[in-house]
VMD Tcl script that draws the C-alpha trace (Angstrom):
set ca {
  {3.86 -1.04 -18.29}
  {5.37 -2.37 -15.27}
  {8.00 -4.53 -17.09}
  {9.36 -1.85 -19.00}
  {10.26 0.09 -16.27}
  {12.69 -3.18 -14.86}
  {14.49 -3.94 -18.11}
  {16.45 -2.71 -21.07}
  {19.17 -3.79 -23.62}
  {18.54 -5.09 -27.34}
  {15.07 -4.76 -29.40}
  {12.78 -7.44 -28.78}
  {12.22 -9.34 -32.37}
  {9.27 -11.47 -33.73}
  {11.77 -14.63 -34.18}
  {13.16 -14.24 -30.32}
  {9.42 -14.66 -29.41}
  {8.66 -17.84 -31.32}
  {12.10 -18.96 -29.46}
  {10.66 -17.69 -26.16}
  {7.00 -19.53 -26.63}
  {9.57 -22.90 -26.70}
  {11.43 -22.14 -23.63}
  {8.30 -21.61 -21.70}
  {6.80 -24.29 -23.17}
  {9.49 -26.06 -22.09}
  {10.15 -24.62 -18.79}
  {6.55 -25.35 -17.82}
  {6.76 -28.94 -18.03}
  {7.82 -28.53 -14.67}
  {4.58 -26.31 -13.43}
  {5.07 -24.33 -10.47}
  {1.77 -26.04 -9.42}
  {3.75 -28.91 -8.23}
  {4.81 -26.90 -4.90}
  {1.05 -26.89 -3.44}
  {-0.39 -30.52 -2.46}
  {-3.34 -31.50 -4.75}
  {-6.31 -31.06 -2.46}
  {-4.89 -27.06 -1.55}
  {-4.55 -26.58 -5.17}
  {-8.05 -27.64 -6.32}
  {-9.51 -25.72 -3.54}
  {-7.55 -23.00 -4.60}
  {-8.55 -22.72 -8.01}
  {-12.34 -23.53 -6.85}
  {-12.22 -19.97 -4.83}
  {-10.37 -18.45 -7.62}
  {-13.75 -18.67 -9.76}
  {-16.61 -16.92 -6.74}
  {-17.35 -13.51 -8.02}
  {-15.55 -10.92 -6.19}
  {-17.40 -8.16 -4.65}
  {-16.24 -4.50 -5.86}
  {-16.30 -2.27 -2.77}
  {-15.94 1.77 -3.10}
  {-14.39 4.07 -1.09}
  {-17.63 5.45 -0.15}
  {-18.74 2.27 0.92}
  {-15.25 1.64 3.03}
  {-15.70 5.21 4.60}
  {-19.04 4.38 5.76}
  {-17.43 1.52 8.11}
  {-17.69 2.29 12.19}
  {-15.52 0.51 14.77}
  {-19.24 -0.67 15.76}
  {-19.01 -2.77 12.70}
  {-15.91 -4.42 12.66}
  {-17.14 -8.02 13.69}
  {-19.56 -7.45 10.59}
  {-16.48 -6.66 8.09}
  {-13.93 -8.98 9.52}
  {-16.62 -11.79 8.75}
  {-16.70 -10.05 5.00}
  {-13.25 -9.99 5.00}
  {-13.21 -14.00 5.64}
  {-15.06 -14.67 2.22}
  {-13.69 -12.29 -0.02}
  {-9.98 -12.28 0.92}
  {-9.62 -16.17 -0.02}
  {-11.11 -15.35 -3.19}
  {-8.19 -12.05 -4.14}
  {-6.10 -15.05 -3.14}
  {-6.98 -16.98 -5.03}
  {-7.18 -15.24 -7.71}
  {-3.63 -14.23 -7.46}
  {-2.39 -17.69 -7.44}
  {-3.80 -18.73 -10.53}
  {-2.28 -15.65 -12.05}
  {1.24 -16.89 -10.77}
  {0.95 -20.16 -12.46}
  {-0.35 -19.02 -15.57}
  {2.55 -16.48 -16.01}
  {4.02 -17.31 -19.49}
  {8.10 -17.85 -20.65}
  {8.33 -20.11 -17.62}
  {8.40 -16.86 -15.13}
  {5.65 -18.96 -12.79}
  {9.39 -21.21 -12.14}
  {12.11 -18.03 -11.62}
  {12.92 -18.48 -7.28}
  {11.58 -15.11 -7.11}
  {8.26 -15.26 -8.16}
  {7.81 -18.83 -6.28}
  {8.46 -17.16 -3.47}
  {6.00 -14.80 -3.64}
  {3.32 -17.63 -4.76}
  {4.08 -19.58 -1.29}
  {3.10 -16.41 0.35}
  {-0.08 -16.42 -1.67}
  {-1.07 -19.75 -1.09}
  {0.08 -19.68 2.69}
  {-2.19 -16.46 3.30}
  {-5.18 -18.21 1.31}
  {-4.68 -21.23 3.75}
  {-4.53 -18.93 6.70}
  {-7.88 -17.35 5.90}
  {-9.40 -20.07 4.61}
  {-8.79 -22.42 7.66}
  {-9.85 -19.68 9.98}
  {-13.15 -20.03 12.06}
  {-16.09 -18.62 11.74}
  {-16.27 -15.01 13.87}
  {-18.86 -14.64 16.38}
  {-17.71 -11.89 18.55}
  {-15.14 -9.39 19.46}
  {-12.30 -12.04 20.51}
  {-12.68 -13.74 17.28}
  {-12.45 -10.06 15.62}
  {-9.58 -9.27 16.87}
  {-7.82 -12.91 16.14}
  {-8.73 -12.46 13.05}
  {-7.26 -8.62 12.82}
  {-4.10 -10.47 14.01}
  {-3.80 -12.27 11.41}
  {-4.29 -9.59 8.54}
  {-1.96 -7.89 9.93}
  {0.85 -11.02 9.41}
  {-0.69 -11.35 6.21}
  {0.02 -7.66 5.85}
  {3.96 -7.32 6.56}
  {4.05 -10.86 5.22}
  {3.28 -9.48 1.12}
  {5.12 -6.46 1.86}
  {7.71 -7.22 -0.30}
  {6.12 -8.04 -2.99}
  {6.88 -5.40 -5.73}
  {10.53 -6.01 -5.47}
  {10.55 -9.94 -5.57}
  {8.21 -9.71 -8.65}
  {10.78 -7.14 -9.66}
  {13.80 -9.74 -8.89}
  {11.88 -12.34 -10.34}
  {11.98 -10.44 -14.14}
  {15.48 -9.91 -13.83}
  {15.92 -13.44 -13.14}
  {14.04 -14.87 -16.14}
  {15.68 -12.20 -18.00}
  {18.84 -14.02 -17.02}
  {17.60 -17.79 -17.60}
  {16.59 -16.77 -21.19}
  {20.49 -15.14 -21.86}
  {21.56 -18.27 -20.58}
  {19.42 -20.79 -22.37}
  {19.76 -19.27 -25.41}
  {22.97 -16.80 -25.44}
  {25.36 -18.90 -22.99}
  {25.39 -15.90 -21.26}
  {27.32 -13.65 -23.75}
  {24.60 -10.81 -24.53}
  {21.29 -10.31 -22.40}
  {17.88 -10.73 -23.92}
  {15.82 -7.60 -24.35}
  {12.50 -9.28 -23.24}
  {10.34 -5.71 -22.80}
  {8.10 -7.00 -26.24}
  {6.65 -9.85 -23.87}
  {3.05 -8.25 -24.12}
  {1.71 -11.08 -21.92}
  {3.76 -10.36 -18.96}
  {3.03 -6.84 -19.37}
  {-0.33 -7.40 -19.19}
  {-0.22 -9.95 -16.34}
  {1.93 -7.76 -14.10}
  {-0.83 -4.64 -14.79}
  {-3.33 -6.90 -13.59}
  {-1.40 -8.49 -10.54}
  {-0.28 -5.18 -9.06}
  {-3.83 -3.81 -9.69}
  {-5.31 -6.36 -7.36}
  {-3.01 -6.08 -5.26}
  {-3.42 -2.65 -4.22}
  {-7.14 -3.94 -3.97}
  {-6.28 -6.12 -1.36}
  {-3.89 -4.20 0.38}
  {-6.50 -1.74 0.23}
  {-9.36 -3.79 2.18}
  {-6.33 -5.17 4.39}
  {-4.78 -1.73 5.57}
  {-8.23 -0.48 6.17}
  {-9.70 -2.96 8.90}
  {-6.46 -2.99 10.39}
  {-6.19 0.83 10.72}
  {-9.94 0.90 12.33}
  {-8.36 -0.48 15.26}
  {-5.57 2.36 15.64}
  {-6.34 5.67 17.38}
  {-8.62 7.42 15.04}
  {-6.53 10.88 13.35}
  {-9.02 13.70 13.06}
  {-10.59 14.09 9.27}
  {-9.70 10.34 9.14}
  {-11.43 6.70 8.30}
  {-9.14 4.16 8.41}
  {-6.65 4.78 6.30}
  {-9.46 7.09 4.00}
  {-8.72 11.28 4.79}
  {-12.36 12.66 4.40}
  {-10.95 16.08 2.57}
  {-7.72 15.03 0.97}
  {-6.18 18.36 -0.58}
  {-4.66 17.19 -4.13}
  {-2.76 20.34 -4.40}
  {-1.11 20.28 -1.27}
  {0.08 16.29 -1.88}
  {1.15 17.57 -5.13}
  {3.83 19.96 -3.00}
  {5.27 17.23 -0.64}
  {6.08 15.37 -4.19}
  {7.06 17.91 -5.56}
  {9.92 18.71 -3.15}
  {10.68 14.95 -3.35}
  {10.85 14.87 -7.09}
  {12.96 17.70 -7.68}
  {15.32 16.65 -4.81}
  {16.18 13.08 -6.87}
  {16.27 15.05 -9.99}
  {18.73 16.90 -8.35}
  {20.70 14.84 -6.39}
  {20.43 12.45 -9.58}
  {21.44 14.75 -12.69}
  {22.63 18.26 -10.75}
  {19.85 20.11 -11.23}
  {15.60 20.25 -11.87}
  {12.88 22.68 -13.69}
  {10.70 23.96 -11.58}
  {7.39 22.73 -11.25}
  {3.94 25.03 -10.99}
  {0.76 23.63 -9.70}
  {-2.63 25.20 -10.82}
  {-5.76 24.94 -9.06}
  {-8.55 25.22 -6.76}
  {-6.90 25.59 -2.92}
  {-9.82 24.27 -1.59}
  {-10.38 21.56 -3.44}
  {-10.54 18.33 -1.83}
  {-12.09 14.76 -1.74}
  {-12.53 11.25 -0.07}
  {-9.06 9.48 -0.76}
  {-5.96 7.67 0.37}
  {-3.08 10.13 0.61}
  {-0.91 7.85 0.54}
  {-1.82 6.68 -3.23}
  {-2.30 9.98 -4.51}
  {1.34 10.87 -3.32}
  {2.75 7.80 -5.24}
  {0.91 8.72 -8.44}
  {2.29 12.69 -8.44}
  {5.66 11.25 -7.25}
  {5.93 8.67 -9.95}
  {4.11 11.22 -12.67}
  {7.07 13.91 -11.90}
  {9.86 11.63 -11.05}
  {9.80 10.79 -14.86}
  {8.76 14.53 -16.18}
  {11.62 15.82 -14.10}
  {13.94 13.34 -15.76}
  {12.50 13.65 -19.26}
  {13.15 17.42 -19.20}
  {16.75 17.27 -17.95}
  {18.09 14.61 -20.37}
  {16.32 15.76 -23.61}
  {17.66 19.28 -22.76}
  {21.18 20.86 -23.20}
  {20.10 24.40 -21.67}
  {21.30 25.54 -18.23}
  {19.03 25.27 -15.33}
  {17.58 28.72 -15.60}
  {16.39 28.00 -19.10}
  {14.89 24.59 -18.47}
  {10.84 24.90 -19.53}
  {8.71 24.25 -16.25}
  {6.67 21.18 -15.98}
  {2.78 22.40 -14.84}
  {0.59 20.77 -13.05}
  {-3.51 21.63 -13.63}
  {-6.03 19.98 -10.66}
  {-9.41 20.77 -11.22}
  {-12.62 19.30 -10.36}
  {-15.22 17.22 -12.77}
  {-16.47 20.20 -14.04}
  {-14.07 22.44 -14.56}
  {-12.09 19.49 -16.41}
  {-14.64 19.24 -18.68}
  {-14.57 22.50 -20.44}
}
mol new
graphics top color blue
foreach p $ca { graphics top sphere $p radius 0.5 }
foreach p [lrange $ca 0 end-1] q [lrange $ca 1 end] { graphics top cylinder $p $q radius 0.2 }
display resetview
């Protein structure tokens, strides 16, 4: 869960949440939906309910320069929607959180990329295309930092609750909060969605890298991401707690796949990251005697025997 990873201190107790479901309660008196004018809102939470269209990365491969009038215009229906979406996530965000500066923040950038999109004309030709490609691209940079105001924004109601209910003299463990587990799961998740569908038109218009669609490598090698994070892992583990096991990869050389380097880096870099730490701190042996951590890539089939 993303939550636990921001927060620690005191065990989270049954009672604290009943005192918790007041404060919010409380706290949301003062709905965060006051900070978008009436009309905006209700239009907001009208697009919030279309169906959104899942897309594969098949189907995103498949796209030609030739087509990018045809997928900016897609791009004008269905990005209001993931907007949307998103907002309405924000203000239903439990314990008051939808209130912490943080997190507002991050909502006006929501609702003023929904606007953007949603005011924007209807694309005819090229000009319009690239306009439009403009503006993703603001819209882009714009929710770039994201993940570390949502971050900010648990520390802060982590700090409001102390405050409201400790005067500040011990900090509220609030990692049991199962509902803003679950929401932040779900908000990152469609965020990379979006980021996704973002990155890609806008990387269509860049010079094309060989083996390359967008921002899709047509034979991404697993085994030789898995080596860049390795060396990356092991060098925090080291520079963090003196020293690292090693790490052995087993596999297929030549297997690769459609996929987004980029994200299978982050998942082998966050997946050792922690096994690197784990190993060190729950072991008193020398770095010679540390067990390795192993790492198995195989395809469908051989991963199912």
């Amino acid at each position: 869960m993303f939550l636990r990873s921001f927060l620690s201190g005191k065990s989270f107790h049954n009672g604290n949440s009943r005192l918790l479901n007041g404060f919010g309660r409380q706290k949301n008196e003062f709905s965060c939906r006051k900070y978008t004018s009436k009309a905006m809102l209700e239009t907001i939470y009208t697009w919030s309910k279309k169906p959104q269209r899942a897309v594969t990365l098949k189907e995103l491969a498949s796209i030609t320069e030739g087509r990018n009038v045809q997928t900016a215009s897609w791009l004008r229906e269905e990005l209001p929607v993931r907007l949307a979406v998103q907002v309405v996530k924000l203000d239903k965000l439990p314990y008051g959180m939808c209130l912490m500066p943080s997190v507002r923040k991050v909502r006006e950038w929501y609702v003023q990329s929904f606007e953007e999109l949603y005011n924007f004309p209807k694309i005819k030709d090229q000009s319009d295309e690239e306009k439009f490609t403009s503006l993703l691209e603001e819209i882009y940079q714009r929710h770039a930092p994201t993940l570390v105001l949502m971050s900010k924004g648990v520390h802060e109601l982590k700090d409001e609750i102390s405050k409201y209910y400790f005067n500040n003299e011990e900090k509220m463990d609030i990692t049991g909060m199962v509902e803003i587990h679950q929401f932040l799961d779900s908000f990152f998740l469609s965020r990379i969605g979006i980021r996704m569908l973002i990155g890609q038109h806008i990387e269509m218009h860049k010079e094309n890298i060989p083996g390359h669609v967008g921002l899709i490598c047509k034979k991404t090698s697993p085994i030789e991401i898995a080596r860049v994070a390795v060396d990356d892992a092991k060098y925090m583990c080291e520079r963090q707690h003196g020293m690292s096991p090693e790490v052995e990869i087993y596999g297929d050389e030549k297997l690769s796949f459609p996929y987004v380097p980029s994200h299978l880096y982050y998942i082998f870099f966050e997946l050792l990251k922690n096994s690197t730490r784990a190993v060190v701190e729950h072991s008193s042996k020398s770095v010679s005697e540390l067990p390795p951590i192993k790492i198995v890539i195989a395809d469908a089939k051989e991963g199912s025997e």
